[in-house]
Backbone as CSV, one residue per row, in Angstrom:
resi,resn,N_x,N_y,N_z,CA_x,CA_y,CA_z,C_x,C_y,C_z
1,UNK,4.847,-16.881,-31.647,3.532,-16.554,-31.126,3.425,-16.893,-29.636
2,UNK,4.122,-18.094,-29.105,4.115,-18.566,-27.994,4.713,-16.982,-27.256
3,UNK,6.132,-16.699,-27.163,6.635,-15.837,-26.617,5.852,-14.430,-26.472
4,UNK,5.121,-13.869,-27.620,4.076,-12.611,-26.890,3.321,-13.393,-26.448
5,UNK,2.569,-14.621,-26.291,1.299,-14.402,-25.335,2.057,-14.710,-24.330
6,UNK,3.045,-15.345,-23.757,3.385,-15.413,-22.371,3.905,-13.825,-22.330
7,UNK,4.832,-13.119,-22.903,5.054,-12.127,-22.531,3.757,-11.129,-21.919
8,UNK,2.640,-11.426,-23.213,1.484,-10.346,-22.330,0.729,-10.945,-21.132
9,UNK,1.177,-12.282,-20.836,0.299,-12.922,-19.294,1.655,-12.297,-18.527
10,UNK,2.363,-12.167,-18.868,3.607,-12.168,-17.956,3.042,-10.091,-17.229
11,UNK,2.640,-9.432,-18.069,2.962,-7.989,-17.925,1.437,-7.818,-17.654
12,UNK,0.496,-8.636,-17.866,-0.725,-8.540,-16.842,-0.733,-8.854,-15.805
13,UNK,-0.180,-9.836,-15.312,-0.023,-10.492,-14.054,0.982,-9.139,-13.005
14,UNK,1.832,-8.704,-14.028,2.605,-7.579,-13.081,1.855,-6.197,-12.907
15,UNK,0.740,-6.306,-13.772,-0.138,-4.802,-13.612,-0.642,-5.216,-12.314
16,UNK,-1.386,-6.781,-12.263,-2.066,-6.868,-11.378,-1.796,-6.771,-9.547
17,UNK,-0.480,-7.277,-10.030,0.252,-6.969,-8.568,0.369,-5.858,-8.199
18,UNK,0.723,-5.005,-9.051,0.998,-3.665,-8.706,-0.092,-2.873,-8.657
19,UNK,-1.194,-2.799,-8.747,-2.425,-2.640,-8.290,-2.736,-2.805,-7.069
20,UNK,-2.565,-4.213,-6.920,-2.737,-5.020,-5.260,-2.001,-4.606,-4.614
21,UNK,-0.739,-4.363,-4.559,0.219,-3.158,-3.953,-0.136,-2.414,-3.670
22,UNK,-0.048,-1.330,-4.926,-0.773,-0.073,-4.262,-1.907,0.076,-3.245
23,UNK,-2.890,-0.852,-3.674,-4.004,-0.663,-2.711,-3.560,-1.294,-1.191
24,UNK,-2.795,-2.078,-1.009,-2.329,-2.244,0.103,-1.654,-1.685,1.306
25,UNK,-0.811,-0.659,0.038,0.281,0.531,0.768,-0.635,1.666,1.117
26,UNK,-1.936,1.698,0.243,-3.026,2.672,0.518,-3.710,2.543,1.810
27,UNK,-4.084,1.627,1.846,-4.762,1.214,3.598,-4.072,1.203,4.691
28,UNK,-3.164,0.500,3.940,-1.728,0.893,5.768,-1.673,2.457,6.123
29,UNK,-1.431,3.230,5.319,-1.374,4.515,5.447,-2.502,4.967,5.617
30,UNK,-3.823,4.649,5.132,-5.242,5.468,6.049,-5.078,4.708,7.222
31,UNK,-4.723,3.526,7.237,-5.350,3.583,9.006,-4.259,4.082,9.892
32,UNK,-2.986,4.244,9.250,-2.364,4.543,10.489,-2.350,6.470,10.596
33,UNK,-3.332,6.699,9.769,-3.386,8.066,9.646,-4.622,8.028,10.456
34,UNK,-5.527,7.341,10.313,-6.513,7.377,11.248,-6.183,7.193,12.736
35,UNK,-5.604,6.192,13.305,-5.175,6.226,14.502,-4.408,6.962,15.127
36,UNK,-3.368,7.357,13.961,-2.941,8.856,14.656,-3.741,9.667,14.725
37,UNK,-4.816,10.145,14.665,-5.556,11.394,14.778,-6.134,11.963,16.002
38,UNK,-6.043,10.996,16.832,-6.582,11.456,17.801,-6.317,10.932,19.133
39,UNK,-5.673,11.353,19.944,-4.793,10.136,20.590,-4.991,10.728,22.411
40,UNK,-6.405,11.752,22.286,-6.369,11.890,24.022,-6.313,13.377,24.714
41,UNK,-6.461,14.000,25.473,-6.251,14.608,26.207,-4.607,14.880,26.741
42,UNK,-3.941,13.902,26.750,-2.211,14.273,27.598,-2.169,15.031,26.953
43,UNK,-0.244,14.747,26.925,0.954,15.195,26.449,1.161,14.291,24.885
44,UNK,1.019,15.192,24.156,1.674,14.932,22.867,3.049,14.502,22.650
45,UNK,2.761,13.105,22.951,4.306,12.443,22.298,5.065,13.015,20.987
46,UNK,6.045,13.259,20.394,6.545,13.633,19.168,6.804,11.892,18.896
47,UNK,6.393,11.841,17.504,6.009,10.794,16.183,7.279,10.256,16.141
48,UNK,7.479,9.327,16.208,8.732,8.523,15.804,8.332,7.693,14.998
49,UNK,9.402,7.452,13.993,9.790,6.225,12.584,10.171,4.951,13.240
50,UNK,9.475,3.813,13.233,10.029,2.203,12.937,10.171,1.601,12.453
């Protein structure tokens, strides 16, 4: 009995992260979608990966 209830704290605790994840990886990506959007009058730099 011991072993499923730690097993099911064990696989809630990993939903929960992975939730918190996602929503984390979600916001990085709106804002940097937001700040790219609009960036001026110049010359359009081409987007580079870091």
């Amino acid at each position: 009995m011991l072993i499923y209830m730690l097993a099911t704290a064990m696989t809630v605790a990993m939903l929960i992260a992975t939730v918190f994840g996602l929503h984390q990886e979600a916001d990085r990506v709106r804002a940097k979608a937001n700040t790219k959007r609009f960036e001026g009058f110049g010359v359009r730099k081409p987007y580079r990966h870091f």
